[in-house]
Each structure stands twice: as C-alpha cells, then as structure tokens.
SERO-4910 file (N, C-alpha, C, O; in steps of 0.05 Angstrom, whole numbers):
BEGIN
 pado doro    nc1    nc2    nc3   cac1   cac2   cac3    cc1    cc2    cc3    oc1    oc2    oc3
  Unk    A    817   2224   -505    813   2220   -477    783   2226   -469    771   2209   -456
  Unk    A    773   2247   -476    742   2251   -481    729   2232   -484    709   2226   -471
  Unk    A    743   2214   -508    710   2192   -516    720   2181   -499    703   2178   -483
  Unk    A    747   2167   -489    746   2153   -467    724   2153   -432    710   2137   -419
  Unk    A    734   2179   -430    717   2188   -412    680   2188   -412    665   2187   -393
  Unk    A    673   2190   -441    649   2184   -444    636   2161   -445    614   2158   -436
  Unk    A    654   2133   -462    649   2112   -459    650   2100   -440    642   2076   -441
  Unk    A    662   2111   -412    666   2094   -382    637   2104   -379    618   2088   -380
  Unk    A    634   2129   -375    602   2136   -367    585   2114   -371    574   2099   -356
  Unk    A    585   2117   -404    563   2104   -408    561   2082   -400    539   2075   -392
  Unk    A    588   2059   -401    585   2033   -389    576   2029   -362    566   2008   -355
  Unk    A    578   2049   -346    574   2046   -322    554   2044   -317    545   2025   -303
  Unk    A    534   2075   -332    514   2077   -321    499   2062   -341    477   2073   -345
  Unk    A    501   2047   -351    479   2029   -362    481   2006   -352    470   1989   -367
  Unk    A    490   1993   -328    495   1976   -313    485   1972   -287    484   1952   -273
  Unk    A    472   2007   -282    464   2014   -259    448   2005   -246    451   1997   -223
  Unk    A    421   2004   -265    394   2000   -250    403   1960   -251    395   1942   -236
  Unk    A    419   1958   -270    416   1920   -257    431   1918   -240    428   1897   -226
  Unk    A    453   1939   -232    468   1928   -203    452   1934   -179    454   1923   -157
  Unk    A    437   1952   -186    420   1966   -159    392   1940   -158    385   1932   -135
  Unk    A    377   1927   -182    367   1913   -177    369   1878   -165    351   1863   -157
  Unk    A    405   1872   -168    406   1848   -156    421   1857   -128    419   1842   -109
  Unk    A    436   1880   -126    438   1884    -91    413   1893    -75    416   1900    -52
  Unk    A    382   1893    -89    358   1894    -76    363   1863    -69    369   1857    -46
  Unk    A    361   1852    -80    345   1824    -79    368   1813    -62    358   1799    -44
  Unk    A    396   1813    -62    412   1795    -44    405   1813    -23    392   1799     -7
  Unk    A    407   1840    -13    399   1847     13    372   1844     26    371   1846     50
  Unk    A    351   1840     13    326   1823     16    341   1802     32    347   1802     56
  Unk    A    344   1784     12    345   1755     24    373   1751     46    378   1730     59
  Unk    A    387   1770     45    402   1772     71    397   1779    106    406   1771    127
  Unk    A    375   1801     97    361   1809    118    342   1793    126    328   1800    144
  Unk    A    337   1769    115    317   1756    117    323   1731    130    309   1721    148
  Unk    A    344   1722    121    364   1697    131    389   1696    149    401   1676    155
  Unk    A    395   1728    156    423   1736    166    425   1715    192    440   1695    195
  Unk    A    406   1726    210    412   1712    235    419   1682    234    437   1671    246
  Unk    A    402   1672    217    396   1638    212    421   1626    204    430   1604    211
  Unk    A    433   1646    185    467   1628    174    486   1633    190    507   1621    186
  Unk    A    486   1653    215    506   1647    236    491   1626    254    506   1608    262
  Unk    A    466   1624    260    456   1597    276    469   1571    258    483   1555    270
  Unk    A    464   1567    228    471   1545    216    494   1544    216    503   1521    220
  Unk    A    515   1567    210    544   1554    216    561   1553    243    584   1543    244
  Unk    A    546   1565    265    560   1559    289    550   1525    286    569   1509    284
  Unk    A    522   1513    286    514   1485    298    523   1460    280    521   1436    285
  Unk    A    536   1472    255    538   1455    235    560   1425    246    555   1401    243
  Unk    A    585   1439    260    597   1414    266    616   1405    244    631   1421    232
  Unk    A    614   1389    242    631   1375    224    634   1380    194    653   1381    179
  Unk    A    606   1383    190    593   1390    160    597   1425    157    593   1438    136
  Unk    A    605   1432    176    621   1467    169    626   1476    149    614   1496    139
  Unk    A    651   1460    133    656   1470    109    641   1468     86    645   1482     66
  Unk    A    622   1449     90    603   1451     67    578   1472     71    564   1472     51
  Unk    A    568   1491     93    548   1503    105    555   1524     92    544   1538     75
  Unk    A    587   1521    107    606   1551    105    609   1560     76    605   1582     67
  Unk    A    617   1537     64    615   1542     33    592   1547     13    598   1562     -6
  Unk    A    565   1534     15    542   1538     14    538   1567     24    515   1563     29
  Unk    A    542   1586     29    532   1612     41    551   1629     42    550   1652     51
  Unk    A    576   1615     30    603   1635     17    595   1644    -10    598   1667    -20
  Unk    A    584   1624    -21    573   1636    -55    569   1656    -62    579   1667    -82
  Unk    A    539   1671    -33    525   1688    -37    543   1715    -32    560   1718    -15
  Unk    A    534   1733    -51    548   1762    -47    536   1771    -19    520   1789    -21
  Unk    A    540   1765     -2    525   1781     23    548   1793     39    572   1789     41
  Unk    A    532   1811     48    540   1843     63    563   1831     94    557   1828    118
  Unk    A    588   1825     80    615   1815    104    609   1793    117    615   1791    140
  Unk    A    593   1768    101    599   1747    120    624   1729    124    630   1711    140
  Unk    A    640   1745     97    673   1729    110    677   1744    137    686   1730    156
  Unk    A    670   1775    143    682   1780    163    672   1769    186    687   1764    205
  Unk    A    643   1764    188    628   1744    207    645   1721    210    657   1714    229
  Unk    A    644   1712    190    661   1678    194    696   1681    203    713   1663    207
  Unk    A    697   1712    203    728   1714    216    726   1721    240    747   1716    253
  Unk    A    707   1733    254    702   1734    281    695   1708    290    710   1701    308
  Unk    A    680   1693    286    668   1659    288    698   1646    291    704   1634    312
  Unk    A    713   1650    275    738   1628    279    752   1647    303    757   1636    325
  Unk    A    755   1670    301    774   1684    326    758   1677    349    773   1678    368
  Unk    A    736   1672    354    724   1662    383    730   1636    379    726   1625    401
  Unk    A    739   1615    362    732   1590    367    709   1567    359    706   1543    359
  Unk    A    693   1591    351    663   1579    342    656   1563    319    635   1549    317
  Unk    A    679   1566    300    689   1547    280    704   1535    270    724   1549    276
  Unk    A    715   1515    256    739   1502    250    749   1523    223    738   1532    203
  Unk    A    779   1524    236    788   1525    204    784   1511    184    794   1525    166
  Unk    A    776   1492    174    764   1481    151    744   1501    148    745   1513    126
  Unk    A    727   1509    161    696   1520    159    717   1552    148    719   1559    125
  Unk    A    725   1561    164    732   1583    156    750   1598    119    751   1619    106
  Unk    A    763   1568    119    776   1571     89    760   1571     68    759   1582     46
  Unk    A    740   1546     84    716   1541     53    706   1573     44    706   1585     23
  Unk    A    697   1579     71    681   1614     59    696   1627     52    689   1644     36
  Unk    A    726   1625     63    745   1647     38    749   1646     13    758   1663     -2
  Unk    A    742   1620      8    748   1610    -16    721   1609    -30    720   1603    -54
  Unk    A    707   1613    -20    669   1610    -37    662   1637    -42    650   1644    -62
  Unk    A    673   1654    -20    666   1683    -13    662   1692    -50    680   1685    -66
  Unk    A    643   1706    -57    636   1718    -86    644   1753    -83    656   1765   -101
  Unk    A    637   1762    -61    652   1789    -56    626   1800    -76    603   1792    -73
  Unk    A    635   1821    -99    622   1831   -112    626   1818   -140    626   1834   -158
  Unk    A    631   1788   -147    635   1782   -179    607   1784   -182    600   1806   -191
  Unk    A    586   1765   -175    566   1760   -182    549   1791   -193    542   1797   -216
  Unk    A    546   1801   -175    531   1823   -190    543   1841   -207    534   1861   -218
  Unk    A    565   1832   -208    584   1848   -240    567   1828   -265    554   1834   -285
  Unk    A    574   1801   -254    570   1780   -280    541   1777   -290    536   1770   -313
  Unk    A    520   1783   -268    487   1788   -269    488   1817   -296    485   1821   -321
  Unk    A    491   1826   -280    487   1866   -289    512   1865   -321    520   1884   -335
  Unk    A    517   1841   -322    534   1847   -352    527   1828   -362    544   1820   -378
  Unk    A    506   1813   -361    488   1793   -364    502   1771   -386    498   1764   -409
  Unk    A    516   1766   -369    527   1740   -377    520   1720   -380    499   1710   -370
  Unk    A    535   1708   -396    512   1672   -398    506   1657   -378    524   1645   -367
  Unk    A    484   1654   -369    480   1633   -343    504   1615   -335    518   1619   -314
  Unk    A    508   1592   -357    528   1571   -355    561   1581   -343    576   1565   -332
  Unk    A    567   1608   -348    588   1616   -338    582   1616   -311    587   1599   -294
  Unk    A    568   1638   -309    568   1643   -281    563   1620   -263    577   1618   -243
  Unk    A    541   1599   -269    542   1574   -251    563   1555   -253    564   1537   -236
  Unk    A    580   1555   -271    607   1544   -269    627   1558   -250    636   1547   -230
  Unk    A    634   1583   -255    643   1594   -234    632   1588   -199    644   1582   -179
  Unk    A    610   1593   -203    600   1586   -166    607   1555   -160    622   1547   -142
  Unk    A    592   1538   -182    603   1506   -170    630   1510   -166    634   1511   -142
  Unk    A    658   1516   -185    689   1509   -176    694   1526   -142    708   1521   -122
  Unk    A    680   1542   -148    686   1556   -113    660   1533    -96    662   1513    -81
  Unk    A    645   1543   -104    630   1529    -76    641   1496    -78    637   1488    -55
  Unk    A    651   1477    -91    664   1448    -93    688   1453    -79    693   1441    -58
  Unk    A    707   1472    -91    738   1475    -75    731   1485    -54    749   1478    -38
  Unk    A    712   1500    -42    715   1507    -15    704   1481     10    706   1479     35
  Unk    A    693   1468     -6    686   1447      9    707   1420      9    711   1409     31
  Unk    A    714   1416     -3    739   1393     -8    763   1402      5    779   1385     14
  Unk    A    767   1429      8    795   1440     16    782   1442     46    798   1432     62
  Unk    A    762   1449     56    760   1464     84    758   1431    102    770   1427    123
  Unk    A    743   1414     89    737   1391     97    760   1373     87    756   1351     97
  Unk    A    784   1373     70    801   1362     83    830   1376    106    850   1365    113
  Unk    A    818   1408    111    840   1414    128    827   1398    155    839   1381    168
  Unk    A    800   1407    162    790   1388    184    800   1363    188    811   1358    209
  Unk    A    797   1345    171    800   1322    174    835   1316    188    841   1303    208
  Unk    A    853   1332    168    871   1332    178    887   1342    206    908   1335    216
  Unk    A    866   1363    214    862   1366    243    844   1361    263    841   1376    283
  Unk    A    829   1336    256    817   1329    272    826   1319    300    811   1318    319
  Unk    A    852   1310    301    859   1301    333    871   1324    349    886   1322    369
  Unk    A    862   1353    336    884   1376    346    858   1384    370    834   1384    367
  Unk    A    876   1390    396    845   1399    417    839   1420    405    852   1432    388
  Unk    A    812   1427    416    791   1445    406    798   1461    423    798   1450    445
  Unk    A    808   1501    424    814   1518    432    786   1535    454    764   1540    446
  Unk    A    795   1539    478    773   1557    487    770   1578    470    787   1581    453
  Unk    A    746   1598    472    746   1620    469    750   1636    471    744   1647    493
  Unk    A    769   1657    445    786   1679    464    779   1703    460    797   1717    470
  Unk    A    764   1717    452    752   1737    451    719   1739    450    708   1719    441
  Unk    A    702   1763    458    683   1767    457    673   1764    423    690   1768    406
  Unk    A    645   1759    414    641   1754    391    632   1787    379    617   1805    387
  Unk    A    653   1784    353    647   1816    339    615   1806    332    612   1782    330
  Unk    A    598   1818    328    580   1827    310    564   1837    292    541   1833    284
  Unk    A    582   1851    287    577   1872    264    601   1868    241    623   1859    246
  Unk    A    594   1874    224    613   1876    198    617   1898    192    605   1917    201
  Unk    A    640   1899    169    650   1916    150    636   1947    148    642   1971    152
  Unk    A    607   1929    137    590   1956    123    568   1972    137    554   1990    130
  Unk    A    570   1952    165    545   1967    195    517   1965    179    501   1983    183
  Unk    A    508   1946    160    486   1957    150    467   1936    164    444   1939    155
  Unk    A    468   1920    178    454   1911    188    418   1920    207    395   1911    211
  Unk    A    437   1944    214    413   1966    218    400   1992    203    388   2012    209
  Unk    A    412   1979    176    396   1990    153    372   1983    143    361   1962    148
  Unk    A    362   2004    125    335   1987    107    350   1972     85    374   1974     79
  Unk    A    329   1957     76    336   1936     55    351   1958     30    374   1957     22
  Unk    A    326   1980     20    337   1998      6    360   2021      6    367   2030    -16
  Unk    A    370   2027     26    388   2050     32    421   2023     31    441   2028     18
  Unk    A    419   2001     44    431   1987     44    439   1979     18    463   1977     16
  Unk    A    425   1975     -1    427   1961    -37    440   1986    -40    464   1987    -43
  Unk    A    423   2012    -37    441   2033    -61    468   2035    -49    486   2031    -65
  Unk    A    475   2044    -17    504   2045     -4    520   2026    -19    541   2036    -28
  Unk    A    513   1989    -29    525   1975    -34    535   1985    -71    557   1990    -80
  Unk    A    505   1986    -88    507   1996   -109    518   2015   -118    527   2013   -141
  Unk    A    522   2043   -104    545   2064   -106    569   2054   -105    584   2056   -124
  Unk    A    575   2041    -83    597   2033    -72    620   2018    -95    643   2026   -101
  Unk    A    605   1996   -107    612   1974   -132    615   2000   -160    636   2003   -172
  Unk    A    585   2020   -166    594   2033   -184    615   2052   -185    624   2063   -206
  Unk    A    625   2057   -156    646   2077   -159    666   2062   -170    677   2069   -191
  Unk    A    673   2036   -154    694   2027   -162    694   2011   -198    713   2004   -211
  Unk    A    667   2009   -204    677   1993   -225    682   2024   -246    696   2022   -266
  Unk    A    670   2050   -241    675   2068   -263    700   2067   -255    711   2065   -277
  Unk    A    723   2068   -235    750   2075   -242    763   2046   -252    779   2048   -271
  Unk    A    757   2027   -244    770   2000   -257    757   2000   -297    770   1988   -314
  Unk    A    739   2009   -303    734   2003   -332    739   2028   -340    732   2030   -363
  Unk    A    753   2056   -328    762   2081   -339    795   2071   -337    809   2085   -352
  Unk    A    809   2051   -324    832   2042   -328    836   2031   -352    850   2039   -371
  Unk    A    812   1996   -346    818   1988   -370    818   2001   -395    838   1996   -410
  Unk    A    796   2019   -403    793   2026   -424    815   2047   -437    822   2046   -461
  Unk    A    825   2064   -418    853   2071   -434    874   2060   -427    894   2073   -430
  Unk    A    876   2031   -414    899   2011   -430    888   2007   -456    900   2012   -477
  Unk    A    869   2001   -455    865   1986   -485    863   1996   -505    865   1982   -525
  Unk    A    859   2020   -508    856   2051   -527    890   2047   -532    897   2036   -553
  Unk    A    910   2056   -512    931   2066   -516    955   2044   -525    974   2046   -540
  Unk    A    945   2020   -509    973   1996   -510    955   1967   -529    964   1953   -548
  Unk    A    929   1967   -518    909   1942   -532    908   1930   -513    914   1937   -490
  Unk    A    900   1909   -522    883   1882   -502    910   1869   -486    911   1860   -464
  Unk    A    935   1870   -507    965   1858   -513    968   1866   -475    969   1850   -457
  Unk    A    968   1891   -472    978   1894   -444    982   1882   -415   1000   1881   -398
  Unk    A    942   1871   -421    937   1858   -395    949   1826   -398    959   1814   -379
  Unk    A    945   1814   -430    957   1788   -428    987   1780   -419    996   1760   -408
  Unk    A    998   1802   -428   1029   1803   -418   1033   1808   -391   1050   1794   -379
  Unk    A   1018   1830   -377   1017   1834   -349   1003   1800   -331   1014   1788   -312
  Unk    A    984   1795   -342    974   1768   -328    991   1743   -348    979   1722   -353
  Unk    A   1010   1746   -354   1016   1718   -375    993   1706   -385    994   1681   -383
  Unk    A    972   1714   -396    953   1708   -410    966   1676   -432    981   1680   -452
  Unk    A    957   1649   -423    970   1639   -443    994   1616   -424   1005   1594   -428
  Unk    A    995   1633   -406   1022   1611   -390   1010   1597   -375    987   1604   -373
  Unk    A   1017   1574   -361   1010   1563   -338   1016   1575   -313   1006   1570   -291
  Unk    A   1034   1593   -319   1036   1605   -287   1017   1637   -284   1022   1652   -265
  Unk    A   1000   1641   -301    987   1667   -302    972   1663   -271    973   1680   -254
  Unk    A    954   1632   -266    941   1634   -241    953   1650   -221    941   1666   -207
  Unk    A    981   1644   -219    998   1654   -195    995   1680   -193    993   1687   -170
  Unk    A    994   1702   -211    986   1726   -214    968   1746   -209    970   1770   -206
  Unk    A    945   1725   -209    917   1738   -215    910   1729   -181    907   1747   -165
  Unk    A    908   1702   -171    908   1703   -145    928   1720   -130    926   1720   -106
  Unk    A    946   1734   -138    962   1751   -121    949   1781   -115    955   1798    -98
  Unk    A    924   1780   -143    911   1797   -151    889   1794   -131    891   1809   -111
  Unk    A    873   1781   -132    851   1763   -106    857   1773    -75    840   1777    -59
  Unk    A    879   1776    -72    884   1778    -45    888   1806    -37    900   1811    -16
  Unk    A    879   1827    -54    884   1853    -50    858   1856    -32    838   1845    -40
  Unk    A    856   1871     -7    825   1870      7    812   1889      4    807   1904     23
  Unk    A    803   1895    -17    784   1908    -35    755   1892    -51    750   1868    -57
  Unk    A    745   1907    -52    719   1892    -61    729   1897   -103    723   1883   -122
  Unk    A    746   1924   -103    760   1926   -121    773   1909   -141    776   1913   -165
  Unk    A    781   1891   -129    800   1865   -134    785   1853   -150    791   1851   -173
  Unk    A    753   1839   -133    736   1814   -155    725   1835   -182    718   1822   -202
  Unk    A    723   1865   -185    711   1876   -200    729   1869   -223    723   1854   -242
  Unk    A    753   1883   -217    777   1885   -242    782   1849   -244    790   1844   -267
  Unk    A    779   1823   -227    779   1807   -244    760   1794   -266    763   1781   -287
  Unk    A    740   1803   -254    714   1801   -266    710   1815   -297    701   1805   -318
  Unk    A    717   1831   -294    719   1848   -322    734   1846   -334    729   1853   -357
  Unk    A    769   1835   -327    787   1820   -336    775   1804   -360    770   1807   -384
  Unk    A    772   1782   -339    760   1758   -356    740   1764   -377    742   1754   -400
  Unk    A    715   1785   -368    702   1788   -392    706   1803   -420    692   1804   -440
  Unk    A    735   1814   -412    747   1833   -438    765   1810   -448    775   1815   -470
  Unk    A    773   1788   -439    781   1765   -442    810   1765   -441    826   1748   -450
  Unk    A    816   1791   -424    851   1794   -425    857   1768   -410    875   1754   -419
  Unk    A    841   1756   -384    847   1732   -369    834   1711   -379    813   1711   -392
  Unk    A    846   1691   -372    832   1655   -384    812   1659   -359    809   1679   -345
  Unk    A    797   1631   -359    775   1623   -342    796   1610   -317    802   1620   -296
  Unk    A    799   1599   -322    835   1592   -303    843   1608   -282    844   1601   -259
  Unk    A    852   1640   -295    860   1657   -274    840   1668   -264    842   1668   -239
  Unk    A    821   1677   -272    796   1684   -261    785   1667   -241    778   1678   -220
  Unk    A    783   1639   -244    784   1622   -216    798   1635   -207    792   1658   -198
  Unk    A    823   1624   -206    844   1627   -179    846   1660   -170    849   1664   -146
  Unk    A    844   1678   -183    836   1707   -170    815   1705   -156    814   1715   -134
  Unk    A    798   1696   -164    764   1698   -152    767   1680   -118    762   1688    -96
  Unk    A    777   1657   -127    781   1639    -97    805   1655    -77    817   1643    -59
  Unk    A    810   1681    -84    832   1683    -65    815   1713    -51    817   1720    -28
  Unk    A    801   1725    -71    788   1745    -59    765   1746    -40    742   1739    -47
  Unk    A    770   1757    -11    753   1747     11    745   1778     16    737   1787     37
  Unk    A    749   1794    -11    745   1820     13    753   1827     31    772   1812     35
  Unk    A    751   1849     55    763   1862     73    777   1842    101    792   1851    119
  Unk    A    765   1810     96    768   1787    109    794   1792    126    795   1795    151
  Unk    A    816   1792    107    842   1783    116    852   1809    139    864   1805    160
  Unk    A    845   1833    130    851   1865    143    832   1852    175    847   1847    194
  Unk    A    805   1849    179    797   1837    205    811   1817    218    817   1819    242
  Unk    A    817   1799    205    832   1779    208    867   1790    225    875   1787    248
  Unk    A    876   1798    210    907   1808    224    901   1831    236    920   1844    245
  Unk    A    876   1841    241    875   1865    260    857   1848    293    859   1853    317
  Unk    A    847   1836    285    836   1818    307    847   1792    327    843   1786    350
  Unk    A    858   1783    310    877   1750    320    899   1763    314    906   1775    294
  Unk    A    912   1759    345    932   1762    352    957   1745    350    980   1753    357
  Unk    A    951   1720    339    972   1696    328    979   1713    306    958   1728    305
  Unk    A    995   1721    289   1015   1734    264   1009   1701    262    988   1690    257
  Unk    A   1040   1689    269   1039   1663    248   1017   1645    241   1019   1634    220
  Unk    A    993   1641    258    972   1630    248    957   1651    224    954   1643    201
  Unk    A    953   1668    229    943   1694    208    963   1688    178    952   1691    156
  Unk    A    980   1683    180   1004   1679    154    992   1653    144    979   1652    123
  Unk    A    998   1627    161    981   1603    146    958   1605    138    953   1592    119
  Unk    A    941   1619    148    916   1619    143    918   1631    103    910   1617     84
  Unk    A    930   1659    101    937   1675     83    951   1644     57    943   1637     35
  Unk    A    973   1635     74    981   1617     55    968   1594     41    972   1586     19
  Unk    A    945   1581     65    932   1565     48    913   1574     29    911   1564      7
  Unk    A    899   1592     36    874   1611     14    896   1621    -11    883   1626    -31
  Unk    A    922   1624    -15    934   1632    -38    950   1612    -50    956   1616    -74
  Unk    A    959   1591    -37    964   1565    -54    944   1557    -64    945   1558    -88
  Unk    A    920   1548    -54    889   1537    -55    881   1554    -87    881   1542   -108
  Unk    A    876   1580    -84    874   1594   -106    892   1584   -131    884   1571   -149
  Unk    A    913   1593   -128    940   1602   -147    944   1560   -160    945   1554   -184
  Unk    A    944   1542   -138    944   1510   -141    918   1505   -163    920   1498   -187
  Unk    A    897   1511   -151    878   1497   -170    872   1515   -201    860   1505   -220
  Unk    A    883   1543   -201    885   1561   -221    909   1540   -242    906   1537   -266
  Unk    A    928   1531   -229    947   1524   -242    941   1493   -257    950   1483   -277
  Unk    A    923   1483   -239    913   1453   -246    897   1459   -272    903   1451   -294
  Unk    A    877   1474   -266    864   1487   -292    875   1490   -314    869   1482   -336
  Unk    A    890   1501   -307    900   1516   -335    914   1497   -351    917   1500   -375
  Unk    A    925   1476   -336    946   1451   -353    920   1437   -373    919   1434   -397
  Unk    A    900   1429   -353    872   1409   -363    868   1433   -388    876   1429   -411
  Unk    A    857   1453   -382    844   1462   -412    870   1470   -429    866   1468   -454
  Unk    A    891   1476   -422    908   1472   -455    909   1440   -462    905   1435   -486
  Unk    A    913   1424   -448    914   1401   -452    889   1387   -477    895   1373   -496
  Unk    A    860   1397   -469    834   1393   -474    835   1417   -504    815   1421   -517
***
C-alpha cells in the first residue's frame, strides 16, 4: 500500500507544473475573450450551435454554466445550449496536454465533440424552429461556478490547478489500487470494455457533475481500461456542474429532464454508433 501511495505522489506531482502551465494559458485567453463569447453567442442567431460549440471545446472557467443561465433567460436556443453540453471539455484537455498525449488523439477527440455538438444542437433547432420564441424569465446570472472572474490570471490557474490535482491524486490513488489488487480486468468488466453497450455506461459516468467525472474518464481511456468509443460518449455527456445550475435555476423539472435526456442519449447513441464502426473496421 506504501508503494502505492508513493507512486500516486509521484504521478501527480510530475504532472503539476504542466497542469499549472496550460490552466495559465486557457485563463489568459479566457480573461481576454470572456466578455466577447457571451457577446458572440447571445448575437449568433441561428448559427448558435456552431459558436456555442466552437467555444464548448475550450476548458474555460463555467461557460456551460453561462450558457445555462443564457438559455434560462431565453437568450439562446436549445440547439445552442446542447451543442456546449456536448462540446463542453470540462477538465479532459489539460489531463490529455499534461500526460502529453499524442496530438492526433486529442484533436480527434475535440473534432467528434465540437462536429456532434453542432449537428445535434442545429438539428434540434431546426426541428424547433416554428416553436414561439419564449420571453424572458429571469434576471441574467453572471457569474459562474468558480467566481473567478474577479481573479488574477494567476491565483485563478493555480485555484483551477489544485483543484484538478486534488481530484486527479484521489482518482489515480483509486485506479492504482484497482489495478495492483484486481488488474486492468476490473475496469473492463465494470465498463464492458469490448461490448457495444459499454458507451451506455461510461456516459452514465459523464453525467456525474463533477469536474471529477472527465478526469477518471480521461485516465480510463489512457490506462486503456475504456475504448475510444466510451471515452467519447462519457466525455459528450460531461458538462460539469451545468446540469446542478440547471435544475437549481429553471423551474420546468420536465423540460430540465429532456434536456438531461437528450445530452445522454446524444452521448451514450453516438458512443454506441462508434463502437459498432470500429469493431466492424
């Protein structure tokens, strides 16, 4: 249990200074652009879900929860709003940077989210395009999740960078004594590693509102207990703290539930499409 405990250390903290150096650089360029991507996705219009999705990619500091206040005033279409749940990166990216993964992964991963969040958000629009357009029913939240908006660039990265390393030392002090004690065998059997219905699992996994969630899928996949398959469909379902604002803010329950159901068919559907094509391939 010792070396266990020592080998989480070490993984962690040798991960540190690159997680602390790409949550500099996305909170840079967040603070830099923040205001501008709620100007671009309130004026977008039509083209919503592709804006919305385009700027879901980025790991930035609660703009699902921005884009869940935007739809609770009215200010966006649900199309616009699914695409970013579904693009939303949460914290994979700077797991997959800081464990310096192969480029080609990681930009495969962003295209299938940033493509499905646009095809899905833009054809729920379409399909509600003759529905009237709702006044506005609440005052617009402002602020997010993590209040850091009136932070420095730096105090903001490390808050975020602690934050990610706390959680990934207890998610890779899990994995690692599964895998010490039972093997790799555990997680494949727990995720059906291998089935076509594993997607269904792993997005069930996605929808936990934790930033927690994209870490352990993230590291999933890179210990390879998950296919590339479920790792989509986990990754497209995880919006972060999204859905908790969401049913604590909008007062529709049953709209709050569809909303929930399309982001986890959407996930768990195209996880499952996947996974037929590459056994197939």
């Amino acid at each position: 249990m010792l070396d266990i405990v020592l080998d989480t250390c070490m993984d962690a903290i040798k991960i540190l200074p690159f997680l602390f150096l790409t949550f500099l650089l996305v909170e840079y360029l967040e603070h830099k652009i923040k205001n501008k991507n709620q100007d671009w996705i309130q004026k977008a219009g039509k083209f919503g879900p592709i804006i919305g999705s385009s700027l879901g990619i980025a790991p930035q500091c609660g703009f699902s929860i921005v884009a869940t206040n935007l739809y609770i005033t009215r200010i966006v279409s649900l199309g616009t709003l699914i695409a970013i749940y579904l693009s939303t990166s949460d914290e994979m990216l700077p797991i997959l940077l800081a464990q310096k993964t192969d480029f080609k992964i990681i930009i495969a991963i962003l295209f299938f989210k940033w493509m499905i969040g646009i095809c899905i958000g833009m054809g729920i629009d379409f399909c509600l395009r003759k529905r009237k357009r709702e006044e506005v029913q609440y005052a617009l939240c402002e602020h997010d999740h993590c209040h850091c908006e009136s932070e420095s660039v730096l105090l903001s990265s490390w808050k975020h960078t602690m934050s990610t390393f706390f959680y990934l030392g207890i998610i890779t002090f899990i994995v690692n004594v599964l895998f010490t004690y039972y093997g790799e065998e555990i997680f494949e059997k727990l995720f059906l590693k291998g089935s076509i219905f594993s997607p269904f699992l792993s997005s069930l996994l996605g929808l936990i509102p934790s930033c927690g969630a994209s870490i352990m899928l993230t590291e999933l996949y890179l210990e390879g207990a998950i296919t590339f398959s479920s790792c989509i469909a986990g990754l497209l379902t995880g919006s972060g703290t999204a859905f908790l604002v969401l049913f604590k803010n909008n007062k529709n329950i049953k709209e709050n539930i569809f909303i929930l159901a399309i982001v986890y068919g959407a996930g768990a559907g195209i996880g499952f499409i996947l996974e037929i094509l590459l056994t197939l391939l």
